[in-house]
Backbone as a chain_set.jsonl record, in Angstrom:
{"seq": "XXXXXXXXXXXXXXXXXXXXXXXXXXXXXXXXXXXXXXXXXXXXXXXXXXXXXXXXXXXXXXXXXXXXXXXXXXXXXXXXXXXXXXXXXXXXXXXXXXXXXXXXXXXXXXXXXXXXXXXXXXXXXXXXXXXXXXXXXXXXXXXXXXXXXXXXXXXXXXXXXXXXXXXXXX", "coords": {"N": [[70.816, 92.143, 95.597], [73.614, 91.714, 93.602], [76.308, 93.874, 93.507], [78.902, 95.667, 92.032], [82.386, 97.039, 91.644], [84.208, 98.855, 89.328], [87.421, 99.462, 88.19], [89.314, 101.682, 86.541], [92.671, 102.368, 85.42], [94.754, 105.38, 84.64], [95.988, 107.905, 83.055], [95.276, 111.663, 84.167], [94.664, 113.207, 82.249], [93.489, 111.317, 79.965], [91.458, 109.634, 81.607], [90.063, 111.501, 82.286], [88.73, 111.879, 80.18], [87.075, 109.534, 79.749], [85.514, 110.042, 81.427], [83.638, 112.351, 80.434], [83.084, 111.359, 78.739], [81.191, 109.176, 79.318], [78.921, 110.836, 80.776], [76.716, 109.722, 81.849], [76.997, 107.861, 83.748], [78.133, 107.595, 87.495], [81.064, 107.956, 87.989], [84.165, 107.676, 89.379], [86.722, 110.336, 90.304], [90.256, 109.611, 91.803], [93.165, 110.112, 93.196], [95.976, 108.773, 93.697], [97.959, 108.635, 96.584], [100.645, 108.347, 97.001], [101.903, 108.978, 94.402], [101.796, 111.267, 92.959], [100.957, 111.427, 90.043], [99.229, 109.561, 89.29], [96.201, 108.296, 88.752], [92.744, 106.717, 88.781], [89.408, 105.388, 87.846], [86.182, 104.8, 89.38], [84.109, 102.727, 89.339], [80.848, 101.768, 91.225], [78.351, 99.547, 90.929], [75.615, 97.928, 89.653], [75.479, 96.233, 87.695], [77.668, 93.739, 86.07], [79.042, 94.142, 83.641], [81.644, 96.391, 82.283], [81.813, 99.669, 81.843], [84.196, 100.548, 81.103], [87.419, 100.309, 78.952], [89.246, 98.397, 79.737], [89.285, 97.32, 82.373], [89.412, 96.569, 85.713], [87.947, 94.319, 87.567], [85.834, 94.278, 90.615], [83.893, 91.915, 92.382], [81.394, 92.996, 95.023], [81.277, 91.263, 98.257], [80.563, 91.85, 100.648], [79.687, 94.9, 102.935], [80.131, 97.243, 104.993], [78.506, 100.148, 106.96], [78.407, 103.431, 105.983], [76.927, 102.626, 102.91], [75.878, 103.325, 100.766], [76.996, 105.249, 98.929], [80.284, 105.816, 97.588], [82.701, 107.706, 99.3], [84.712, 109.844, 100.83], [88.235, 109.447, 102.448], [90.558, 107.142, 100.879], [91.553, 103.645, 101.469], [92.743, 100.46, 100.307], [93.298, 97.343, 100.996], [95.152, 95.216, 99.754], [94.864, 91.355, 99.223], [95.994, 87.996, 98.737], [94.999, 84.656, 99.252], [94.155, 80.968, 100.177], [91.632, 78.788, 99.299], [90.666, 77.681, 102.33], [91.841, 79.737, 103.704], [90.923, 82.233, 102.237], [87.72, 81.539, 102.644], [87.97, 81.239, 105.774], [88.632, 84.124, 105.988], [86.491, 85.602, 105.091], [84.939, 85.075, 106.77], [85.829, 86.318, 109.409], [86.02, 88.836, 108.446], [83.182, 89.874, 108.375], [82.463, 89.388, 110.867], [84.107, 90.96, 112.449], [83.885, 93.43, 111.556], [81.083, 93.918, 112.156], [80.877, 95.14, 114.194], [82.32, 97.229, 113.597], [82.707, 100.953, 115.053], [84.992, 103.087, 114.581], [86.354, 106.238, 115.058], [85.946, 108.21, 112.579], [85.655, 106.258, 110.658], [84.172, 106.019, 107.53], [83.083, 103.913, 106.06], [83.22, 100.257, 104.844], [84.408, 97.98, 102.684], [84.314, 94.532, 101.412], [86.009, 92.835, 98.896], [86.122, 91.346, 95.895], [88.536, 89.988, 93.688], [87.429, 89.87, 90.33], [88.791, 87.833, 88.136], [90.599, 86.028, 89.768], [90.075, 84.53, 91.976], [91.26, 84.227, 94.487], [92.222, 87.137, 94.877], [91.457, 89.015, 97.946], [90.309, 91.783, 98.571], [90.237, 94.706, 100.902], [88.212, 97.35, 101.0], [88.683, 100.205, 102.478], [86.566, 103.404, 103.973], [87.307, 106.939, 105.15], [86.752, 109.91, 106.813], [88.806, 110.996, 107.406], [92.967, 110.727, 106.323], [94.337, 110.491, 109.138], [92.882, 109.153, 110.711], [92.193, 107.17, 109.595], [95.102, 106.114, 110.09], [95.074, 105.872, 113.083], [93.658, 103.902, 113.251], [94.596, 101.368, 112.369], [97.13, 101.293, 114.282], [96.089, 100.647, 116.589], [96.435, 98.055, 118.654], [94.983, 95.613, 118.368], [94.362, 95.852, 115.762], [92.774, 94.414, 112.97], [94.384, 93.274, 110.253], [96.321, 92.292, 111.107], [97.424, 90.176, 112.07], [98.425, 89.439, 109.207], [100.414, 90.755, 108.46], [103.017, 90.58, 109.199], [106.519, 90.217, 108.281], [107.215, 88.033, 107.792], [105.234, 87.268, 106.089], [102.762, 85.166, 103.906], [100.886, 86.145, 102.165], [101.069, 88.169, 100.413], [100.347, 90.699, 101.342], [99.351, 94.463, 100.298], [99.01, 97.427, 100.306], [96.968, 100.3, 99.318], [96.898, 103.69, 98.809], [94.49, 106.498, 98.206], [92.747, 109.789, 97.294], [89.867, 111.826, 96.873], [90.041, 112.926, 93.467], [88.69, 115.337, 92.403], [86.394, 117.372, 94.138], [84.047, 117.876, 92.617], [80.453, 116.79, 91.415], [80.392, 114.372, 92.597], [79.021, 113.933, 95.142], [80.351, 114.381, 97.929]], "CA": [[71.376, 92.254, 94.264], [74.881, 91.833, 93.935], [77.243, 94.96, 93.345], [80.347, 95.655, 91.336], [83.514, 98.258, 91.468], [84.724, 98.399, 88.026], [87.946, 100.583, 88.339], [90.38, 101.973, 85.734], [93.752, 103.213, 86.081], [95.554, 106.03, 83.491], [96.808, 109.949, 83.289], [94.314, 112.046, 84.474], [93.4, 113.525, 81.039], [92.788, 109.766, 79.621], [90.503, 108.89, 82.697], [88.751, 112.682, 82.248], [88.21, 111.631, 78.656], [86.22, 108.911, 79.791], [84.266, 109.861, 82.52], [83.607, 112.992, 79.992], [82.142, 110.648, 77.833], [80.118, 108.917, 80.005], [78.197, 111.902, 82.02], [75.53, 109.234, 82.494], [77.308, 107.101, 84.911], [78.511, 108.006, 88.524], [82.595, 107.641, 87.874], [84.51, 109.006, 91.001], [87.95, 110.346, 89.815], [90.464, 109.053, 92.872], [94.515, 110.121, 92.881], [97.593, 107.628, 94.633], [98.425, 109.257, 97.582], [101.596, 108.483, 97.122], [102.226, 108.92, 92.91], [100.075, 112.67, 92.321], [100.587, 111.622, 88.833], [98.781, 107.947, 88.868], [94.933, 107.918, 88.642], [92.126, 105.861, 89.278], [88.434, 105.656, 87.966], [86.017, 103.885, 90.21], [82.44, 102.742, 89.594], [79.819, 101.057, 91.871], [76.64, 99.411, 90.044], [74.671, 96.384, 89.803], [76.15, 95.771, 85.698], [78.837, 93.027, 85.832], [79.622, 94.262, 82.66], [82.096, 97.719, 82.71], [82.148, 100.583, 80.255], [85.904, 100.942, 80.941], [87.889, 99.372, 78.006], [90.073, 97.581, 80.407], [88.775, 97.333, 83.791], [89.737, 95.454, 87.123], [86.21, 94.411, 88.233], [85.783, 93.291, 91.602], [82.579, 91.597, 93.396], [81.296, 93.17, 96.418], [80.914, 90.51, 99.223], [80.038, 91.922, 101.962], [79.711, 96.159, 103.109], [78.733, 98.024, 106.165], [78.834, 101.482, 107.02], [77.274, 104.424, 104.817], [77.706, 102.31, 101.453], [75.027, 103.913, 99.378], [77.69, 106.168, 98.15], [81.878, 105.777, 97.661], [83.03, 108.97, 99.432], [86.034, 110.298, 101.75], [89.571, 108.919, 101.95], [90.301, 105.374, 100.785], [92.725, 102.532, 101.933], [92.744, 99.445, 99.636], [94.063, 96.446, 101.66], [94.952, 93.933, 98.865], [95.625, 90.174, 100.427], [96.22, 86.721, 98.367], [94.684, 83.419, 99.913], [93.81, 80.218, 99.637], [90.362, 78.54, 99.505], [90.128, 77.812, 103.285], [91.832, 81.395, 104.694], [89.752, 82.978, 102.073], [86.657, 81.407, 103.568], [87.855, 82.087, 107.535], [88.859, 85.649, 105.634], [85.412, 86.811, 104.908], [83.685, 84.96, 108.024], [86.165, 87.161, 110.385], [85.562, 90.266, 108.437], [81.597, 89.647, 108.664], [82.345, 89.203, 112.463], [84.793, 92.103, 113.089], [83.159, 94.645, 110.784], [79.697, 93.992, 112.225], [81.007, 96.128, 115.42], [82.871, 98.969, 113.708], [82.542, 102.111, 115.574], [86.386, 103.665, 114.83], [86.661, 107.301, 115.063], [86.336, 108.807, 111.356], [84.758, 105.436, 110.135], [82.407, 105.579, 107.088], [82.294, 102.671, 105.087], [83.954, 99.214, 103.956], [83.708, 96.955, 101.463], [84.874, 93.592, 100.961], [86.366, 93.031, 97.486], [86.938, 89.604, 94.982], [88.975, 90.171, 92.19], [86.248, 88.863, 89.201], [89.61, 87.333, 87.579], [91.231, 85.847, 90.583], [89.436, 84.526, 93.673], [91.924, 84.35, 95.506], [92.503, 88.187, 95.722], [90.865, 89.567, 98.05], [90.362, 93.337, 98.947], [89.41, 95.19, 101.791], [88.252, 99.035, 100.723], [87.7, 101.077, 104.451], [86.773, 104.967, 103.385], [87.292, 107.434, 106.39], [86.77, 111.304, 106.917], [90.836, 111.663, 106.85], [93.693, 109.573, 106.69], [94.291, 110.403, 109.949], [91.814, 108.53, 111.186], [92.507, 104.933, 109.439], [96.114, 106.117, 110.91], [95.045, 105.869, 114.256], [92.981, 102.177, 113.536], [95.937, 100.828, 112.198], [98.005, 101.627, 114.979], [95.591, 100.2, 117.672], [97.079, 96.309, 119.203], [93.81, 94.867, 117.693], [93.911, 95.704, 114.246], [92.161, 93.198, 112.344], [94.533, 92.477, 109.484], [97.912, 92.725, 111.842], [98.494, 88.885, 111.659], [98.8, 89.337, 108.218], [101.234, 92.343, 108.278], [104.185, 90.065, 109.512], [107.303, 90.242, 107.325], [107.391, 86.383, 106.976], [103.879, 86.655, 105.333], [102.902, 84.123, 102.79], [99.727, 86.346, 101.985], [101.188, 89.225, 99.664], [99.178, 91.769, 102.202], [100.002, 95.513, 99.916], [98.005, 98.46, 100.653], [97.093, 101.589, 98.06], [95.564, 104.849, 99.291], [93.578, 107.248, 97.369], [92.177, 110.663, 97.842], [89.491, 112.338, 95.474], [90.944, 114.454, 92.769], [88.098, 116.796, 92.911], [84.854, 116.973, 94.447], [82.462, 118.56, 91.846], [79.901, 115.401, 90.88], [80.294, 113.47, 93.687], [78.284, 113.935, 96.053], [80.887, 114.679, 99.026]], "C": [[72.897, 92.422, 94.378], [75.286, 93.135, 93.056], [78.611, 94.861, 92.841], [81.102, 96.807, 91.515], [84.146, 97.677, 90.953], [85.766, 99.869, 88.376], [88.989, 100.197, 87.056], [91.503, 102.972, 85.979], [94.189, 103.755, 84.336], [95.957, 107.388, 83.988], [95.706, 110.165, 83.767], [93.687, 112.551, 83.106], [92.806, 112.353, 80.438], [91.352, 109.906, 80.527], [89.283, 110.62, 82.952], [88.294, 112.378, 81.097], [86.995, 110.679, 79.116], [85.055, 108.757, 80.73], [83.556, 111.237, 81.453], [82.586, 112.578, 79.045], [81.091, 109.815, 78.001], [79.384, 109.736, 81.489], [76.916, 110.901, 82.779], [75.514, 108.483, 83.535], [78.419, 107.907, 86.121], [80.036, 107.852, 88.587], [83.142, 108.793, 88.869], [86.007, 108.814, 90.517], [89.287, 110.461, 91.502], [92.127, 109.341, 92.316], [95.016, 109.285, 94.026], [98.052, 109.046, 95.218], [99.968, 109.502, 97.69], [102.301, 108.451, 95.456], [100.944, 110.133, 92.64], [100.143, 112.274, 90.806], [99.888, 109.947, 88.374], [97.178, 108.302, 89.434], [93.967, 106.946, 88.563], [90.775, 105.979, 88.759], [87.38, 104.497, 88.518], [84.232, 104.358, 89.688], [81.684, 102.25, 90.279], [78.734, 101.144, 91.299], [76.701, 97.963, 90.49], [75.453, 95.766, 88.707], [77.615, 95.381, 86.218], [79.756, 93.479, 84.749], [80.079, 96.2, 83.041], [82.154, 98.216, 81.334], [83.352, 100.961, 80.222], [86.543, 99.679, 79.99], [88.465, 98.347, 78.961], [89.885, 97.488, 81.943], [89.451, 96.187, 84.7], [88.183, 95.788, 87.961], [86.621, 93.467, 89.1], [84.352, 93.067, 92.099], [82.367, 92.069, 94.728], [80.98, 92.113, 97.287], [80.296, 90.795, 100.037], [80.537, 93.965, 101.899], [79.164, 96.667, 104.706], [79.703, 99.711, 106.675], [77.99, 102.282, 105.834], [77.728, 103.747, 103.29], [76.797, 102.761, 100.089], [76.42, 104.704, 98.192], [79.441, 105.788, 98.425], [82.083, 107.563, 98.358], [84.276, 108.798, 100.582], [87.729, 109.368, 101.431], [89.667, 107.324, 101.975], [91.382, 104.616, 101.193], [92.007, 101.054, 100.852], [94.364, 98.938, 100.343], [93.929, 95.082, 100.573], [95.612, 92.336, 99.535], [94.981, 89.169, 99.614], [95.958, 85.103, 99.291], [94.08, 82.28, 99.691], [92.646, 79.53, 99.417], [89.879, 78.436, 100.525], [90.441, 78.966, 103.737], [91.051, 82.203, 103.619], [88.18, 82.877, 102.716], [86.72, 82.125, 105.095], [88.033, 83.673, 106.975], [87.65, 86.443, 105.746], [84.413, 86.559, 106.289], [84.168, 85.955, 109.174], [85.521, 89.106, 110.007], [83.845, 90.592, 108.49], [81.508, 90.022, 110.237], [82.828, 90.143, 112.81], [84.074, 93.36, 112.184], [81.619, 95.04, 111.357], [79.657, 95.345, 113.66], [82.066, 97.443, 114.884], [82.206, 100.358, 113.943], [84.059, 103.121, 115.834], [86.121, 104.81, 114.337], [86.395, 107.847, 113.675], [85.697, 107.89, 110.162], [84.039, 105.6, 109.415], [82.293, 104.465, 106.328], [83.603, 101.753, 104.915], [83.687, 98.375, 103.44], [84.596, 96.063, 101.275], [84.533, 93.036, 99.811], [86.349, 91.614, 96.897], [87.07, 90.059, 93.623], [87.872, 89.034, 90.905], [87.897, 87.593, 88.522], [90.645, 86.263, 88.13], [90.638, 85.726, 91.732], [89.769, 84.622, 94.572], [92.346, 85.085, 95.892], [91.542, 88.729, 96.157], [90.816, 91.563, 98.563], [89.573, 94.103, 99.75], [89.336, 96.959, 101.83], [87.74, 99.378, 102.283], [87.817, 102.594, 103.456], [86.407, 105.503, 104.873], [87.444, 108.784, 105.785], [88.446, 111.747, 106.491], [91.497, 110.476, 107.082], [94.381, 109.273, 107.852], [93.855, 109.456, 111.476], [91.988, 107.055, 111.112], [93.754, 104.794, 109.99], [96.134, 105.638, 112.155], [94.386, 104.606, 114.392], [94.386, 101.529, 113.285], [96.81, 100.673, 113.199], [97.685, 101.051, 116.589], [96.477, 98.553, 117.369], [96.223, 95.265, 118.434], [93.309, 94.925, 116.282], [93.788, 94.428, 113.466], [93.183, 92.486, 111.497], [96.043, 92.712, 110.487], [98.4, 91.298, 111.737], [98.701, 88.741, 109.98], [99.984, 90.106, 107.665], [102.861, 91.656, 108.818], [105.178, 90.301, 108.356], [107.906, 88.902, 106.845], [105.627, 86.152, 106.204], [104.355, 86.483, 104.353], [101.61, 85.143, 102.027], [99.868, 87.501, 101.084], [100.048, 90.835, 100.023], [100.113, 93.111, 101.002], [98.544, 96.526, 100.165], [98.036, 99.597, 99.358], [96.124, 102.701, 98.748], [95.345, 105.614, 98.441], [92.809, 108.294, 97.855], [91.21, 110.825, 97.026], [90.465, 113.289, 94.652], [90.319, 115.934, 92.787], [86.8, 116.502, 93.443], [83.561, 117.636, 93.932], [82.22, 117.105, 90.844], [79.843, 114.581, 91.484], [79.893, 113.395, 95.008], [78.422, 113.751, 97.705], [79.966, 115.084, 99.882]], "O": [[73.377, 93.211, 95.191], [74.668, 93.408, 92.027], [79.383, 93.992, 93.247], [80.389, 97.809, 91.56], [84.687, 96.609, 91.238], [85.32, 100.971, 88.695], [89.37, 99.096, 86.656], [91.402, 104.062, 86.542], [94.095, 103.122, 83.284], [96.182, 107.769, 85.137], [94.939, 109.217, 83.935], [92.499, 112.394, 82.823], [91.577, 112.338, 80.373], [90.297, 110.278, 80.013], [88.204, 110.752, 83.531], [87.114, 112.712, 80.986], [85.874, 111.097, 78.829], [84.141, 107.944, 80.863], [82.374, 111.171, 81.789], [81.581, 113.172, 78.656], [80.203, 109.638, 77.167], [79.335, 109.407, 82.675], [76.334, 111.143, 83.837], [74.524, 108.282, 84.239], [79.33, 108.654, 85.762], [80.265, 107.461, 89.732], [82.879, 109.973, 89.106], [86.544, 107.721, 90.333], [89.11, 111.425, 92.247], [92.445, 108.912, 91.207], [94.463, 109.188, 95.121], [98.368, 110.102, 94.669], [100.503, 110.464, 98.24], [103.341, 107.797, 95.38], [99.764, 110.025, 92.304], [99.269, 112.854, 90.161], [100.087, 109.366, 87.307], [97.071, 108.578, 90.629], [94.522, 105.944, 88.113], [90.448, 107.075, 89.216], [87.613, 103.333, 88.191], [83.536, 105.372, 89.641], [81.379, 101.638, 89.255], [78.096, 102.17, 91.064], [77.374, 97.23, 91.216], [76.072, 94.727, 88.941], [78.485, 96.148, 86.629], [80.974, 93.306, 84.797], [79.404, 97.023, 83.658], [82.379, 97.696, 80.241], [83.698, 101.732, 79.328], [86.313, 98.479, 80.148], [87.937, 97.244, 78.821], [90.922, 97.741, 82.556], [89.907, 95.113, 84.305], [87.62, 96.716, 88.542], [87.281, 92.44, 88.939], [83.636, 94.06, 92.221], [83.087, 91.617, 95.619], [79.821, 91.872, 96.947], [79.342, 90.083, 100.352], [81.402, 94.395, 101.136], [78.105, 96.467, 105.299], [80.865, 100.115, 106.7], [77.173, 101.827, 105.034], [78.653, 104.203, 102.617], [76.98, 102.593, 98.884], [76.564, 104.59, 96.975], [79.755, 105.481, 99.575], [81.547, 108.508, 97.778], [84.637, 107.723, 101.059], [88.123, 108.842, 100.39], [89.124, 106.514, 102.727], [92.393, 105.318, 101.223], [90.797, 100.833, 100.808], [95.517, 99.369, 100.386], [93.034, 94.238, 100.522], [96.647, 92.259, 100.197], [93.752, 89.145, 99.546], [96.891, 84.599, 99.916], [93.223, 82.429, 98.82], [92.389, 80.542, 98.764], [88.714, 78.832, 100.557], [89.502, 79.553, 104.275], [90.357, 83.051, 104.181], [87.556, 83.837, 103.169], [86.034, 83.037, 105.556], [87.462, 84.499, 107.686], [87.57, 87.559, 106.26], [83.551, 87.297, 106.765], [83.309, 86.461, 109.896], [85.009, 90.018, 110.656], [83.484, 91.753, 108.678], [80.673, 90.779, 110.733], [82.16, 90.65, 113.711], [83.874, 94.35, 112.888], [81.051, 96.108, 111.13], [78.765, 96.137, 113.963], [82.475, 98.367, 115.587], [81.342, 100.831, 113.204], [84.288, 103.739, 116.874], [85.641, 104.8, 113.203], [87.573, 108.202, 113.621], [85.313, 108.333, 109.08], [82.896, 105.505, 109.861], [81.163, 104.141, 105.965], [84.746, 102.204, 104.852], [82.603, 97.836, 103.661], [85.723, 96.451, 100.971], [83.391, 92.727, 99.473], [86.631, 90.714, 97.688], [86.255, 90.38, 92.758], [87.753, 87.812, 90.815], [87.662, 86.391, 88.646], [91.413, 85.666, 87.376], [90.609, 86.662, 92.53], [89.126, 84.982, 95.559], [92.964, 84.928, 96.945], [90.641, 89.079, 95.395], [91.843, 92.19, 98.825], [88.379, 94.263, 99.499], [90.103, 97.695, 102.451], [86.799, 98.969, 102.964], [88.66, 102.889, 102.609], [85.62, 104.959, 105.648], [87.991, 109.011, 104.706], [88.982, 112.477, 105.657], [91.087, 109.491, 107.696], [94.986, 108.206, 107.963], [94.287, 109.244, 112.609], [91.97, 106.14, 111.936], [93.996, 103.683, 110.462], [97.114, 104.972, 112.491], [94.423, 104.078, 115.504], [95.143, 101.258, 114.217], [97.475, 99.654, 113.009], [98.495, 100.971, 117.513], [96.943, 98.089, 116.329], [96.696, 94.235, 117.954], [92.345, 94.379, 115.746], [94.659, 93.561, 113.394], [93.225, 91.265, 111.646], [96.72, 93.677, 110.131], [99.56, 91.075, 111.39], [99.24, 87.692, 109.626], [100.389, 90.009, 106.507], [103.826, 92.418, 108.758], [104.609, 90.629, 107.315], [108.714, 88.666, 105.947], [105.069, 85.095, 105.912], [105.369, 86.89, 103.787], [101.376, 84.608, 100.943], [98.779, 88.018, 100.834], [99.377, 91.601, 99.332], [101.308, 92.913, 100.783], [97.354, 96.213, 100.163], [98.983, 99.701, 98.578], [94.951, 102.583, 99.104], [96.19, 105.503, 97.552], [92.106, 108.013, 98.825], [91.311, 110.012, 96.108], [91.322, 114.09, 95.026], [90.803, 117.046, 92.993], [86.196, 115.458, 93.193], [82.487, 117.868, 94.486], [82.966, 116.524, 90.056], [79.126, 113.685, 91.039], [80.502, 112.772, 95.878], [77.594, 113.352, 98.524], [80.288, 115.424, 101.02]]}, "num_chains": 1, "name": "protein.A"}
């Protein structure tokens, strides 16, 4: 069955208003690591359709690691491509993901903007940011030919902590 993360960005009281209002769905409230005052609400379901007025819904492709549940610290690797490097895009991450065993490792998820095929997005969630620090930093990191400063591929990254962890099943 295919899977969706329908996320919305606002203040934090906005984005408590609406998870406030929907107690019935699993909404995980997520702050910018680097902006404490920019917020995030993030859903995972089956329903294409989002209860956020304005949503950025993406298609899950592909997952591995503990993905029952969104939990620990997040990295969103956003990256622009064209119909064939999107194709080799998801067959490498199929191929290099199938062997992750990095330190702190729990889950990633490959993303497709519903609006835009051509962005794609690679969510990794890890115990600390410590941790995706130290993948990153290895010779073999996966997206490193993309990380050049003559890229054509608009590679930008966004990290995200929780804001709190009562309801979510940390």
């Amino acid at each position: 069955m295919t899977e969706y993360l329908h996320v919305a960005f606002g203040s934090k009281v906005v984005l408590q208003n609406v998870r406030n209002e929907h107690l019935d769905h699993k909404l995980l409230m997520m702050v910018d690591d680097e902006d404490k005052s920019r917020y995030q609400l993030l859903e995972k379901t089956t329903n294409k359709k989002s209860i956020f007025a304005m949503p950025t819904t993406y298609e899950i492709l592909a997952s591995r690691g503990e993905t029952s549940d969104i939990r620990g610290w997040m990295n969103f690797t956003f990256i622009t491509l064209n119909d064939a490097e999107r194709d080799n895009f998801i067959r490498r991450y199929n191929a290099y993901e199938e062997g992750m065993d990095e330190h702190g490792f729990i889950s990633s998820f490959l993303l497709q903007r519903n609006d835009n095929q051509h962005q794609l997005v690679m969510l990794s969630t890890w115990n600390m940011k410590s941790d995706w620090e130290l993948w990153h930093a290895k010779n073999d990191f996966p997206l490193r030919q993309y990380e050049s400063s003559n890229s054509l591929y608009g590679l930008m990254r966004k990290q995200y902590s929780f804001e709190a962890f009562s309801k979510q099943n940390m």
